[in-house]
C-alpha positions as CSV (number, residue, x, y, z in Angstrom):
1,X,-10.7,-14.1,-1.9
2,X,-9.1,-11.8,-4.6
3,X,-10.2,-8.9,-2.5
4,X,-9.0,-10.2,0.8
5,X,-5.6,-11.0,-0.5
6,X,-5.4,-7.3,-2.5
7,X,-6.3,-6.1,0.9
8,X,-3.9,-8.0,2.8
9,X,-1.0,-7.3,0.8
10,X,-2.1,-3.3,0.7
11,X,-2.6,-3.5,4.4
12,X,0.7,-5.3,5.0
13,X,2.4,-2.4,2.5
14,X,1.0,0.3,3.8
15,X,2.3,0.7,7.6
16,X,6.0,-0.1,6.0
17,X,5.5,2.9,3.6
18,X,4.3,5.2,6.0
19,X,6.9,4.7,8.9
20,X,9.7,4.8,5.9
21,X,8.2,8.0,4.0
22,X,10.5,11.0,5.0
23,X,10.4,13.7,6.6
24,X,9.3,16.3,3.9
25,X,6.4,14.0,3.5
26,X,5.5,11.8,0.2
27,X,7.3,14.5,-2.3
28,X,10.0,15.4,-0.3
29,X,11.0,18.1,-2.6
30,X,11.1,16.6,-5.6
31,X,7.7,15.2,-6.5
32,X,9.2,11.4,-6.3
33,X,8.8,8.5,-3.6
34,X,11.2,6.2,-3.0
35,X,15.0,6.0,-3.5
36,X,15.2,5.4,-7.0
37,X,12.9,8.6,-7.9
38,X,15.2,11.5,-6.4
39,X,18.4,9.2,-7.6
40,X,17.1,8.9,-11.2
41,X,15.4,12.3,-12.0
42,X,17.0,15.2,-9.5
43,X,19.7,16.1,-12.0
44,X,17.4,16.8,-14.8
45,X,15.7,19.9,-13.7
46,X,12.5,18.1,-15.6
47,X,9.7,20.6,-16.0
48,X,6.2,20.6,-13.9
49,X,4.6,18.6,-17.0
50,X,7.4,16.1,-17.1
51,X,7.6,15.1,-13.6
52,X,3.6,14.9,-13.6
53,X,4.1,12.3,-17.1
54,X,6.6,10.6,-15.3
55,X,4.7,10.0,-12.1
56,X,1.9,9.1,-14.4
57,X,4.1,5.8,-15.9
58,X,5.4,5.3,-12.8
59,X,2.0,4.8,-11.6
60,X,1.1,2.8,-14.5
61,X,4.4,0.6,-14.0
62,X,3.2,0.0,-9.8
63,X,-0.2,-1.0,-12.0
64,X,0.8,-3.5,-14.3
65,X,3.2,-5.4,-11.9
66,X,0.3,-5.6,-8.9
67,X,-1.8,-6.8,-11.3
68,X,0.8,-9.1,-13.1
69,X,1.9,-10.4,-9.5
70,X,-1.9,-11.2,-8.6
71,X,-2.5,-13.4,-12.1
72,X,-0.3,-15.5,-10.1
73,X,-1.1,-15.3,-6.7
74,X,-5.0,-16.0,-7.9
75,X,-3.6,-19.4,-9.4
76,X,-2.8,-20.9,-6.2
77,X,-4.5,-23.0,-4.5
78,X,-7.0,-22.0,-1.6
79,X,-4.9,-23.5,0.7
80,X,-2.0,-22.1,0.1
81,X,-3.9,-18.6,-0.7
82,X,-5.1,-19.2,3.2
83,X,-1.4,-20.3,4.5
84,X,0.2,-17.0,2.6
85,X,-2.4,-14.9,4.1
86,X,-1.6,-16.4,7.5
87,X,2.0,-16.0,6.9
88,X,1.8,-12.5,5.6
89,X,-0.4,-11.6,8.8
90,X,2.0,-13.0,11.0
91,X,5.0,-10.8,9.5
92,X,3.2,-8.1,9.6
93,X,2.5,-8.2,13.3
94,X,5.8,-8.8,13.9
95,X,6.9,-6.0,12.3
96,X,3.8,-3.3,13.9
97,X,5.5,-5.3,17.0
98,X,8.7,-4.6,16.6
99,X,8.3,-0.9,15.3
100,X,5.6,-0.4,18.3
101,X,9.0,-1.4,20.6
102,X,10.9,1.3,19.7
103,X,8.3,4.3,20.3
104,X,8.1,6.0,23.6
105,X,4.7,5.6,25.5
106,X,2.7,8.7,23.5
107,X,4.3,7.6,20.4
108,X,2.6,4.6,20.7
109,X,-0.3,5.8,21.1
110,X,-0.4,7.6,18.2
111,X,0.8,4.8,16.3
112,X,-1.9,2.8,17.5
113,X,-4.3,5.6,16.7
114,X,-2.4,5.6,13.2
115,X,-3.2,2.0,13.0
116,X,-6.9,2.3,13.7
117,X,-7.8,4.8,10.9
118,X,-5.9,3.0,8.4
119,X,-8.0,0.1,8.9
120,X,-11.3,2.4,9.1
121,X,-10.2,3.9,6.1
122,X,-9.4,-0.1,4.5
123,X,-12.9,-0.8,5.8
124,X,-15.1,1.6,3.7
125,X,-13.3,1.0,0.7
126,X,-13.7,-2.4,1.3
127,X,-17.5,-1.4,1.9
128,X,-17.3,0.7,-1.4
129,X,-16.1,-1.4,-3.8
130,X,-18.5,-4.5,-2.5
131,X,-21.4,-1.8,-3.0
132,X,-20.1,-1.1,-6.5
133,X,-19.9,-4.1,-7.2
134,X,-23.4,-5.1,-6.1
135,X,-24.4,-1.9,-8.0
136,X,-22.6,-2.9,-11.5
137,X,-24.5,-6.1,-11.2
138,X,-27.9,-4.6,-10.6
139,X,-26.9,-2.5,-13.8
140,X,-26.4,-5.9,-15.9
C-alpha cells in the first residue's frame, strides 16, 4: 500500500512538474527549480560548489518532508488510504484532461506519448524496487 500511495502521489506530481518546468529546461540557467530557487539565490553569484551543497539540502529538505508527510498518510486507515487514492486519481485526470484540452491535435499526441513513457518508466521502477526487495529478503 505504501508503495502504491508513494507511486500515486509521484505520478500525480510528476505530469504538473513537467508541463510547469520552463523553457531552459530543469536549470534554467541557474542550477535551481522552482520559483523560490532563482528568487532566493540569483543575486549571490554562489560558486559551482555552493550551488551543488545547496541543491544537495534542498534535496535533503524535499526528503525529510515526503517522508514526514507519508508517517502520516501510512496512519490512516485503509479506507480512507483507498478513498485518497481515488480522489487523488480523479484530480489528476482532470487535470491531464484539462491540460490535454488546450493542445492542438499533434500536441496531443505527444503528450499522450509523454504520458505513456512516464508510466513505462513508473512501471520498472516499480518492477525494481519489488525485485530488490525480494532480493534483500533472500539476503536475510
Amino acid at each position: 500500500m505504501r508503495k502504491t500511495l508513494t507511486a500515486l502521489l509521484l505520478a500525480l506530481t510528476l505530469p504538473t512538474l513537467a508541463m510547469a518546468m520552463p523553457e531552459g529546461g530543469p536549470c534554467h540557467g541557474d542550477g535551481y527549480r522552482g520559483e523560490h530557487g532563482p528568487r532566493m539565490f540569483k543575486e549571490l553569484d554562489l560558486s559551482p560548489e555552493q550551488h551543488r551543497e545547496i541543491r544537495k539540502l534542498m534535496g535533503e529538505q524535499m526528503k525529510s518532508r515526503h517522508n514526514i508527510t507519508q508517517r502520516y498518510l501510512d496512519k490512516l486507515p485503509a479506507a480512507e488510504q483507498k478513498a485518497m487514492q481515488d480522489e487523488l486519481k480523479a484530480a489528476k485526470d482532470k487535470q491531464q484532461g484539462a491540460i490535454r484540452a488546450l493542445l492542438e491535435p499533434e500536441q496531443q499526441k505527444a503528450f499522450d506519448e509523454q504520458l505513456k513513457k512516464m508510466e513505462e518508466r513508473r512501471a520498472e521502477r516499480e518492477a525494481f524496487k519489488a525485485w530488490q526487495a525480494e532480493q534483500a529478503k533472500k539476503a536475510q
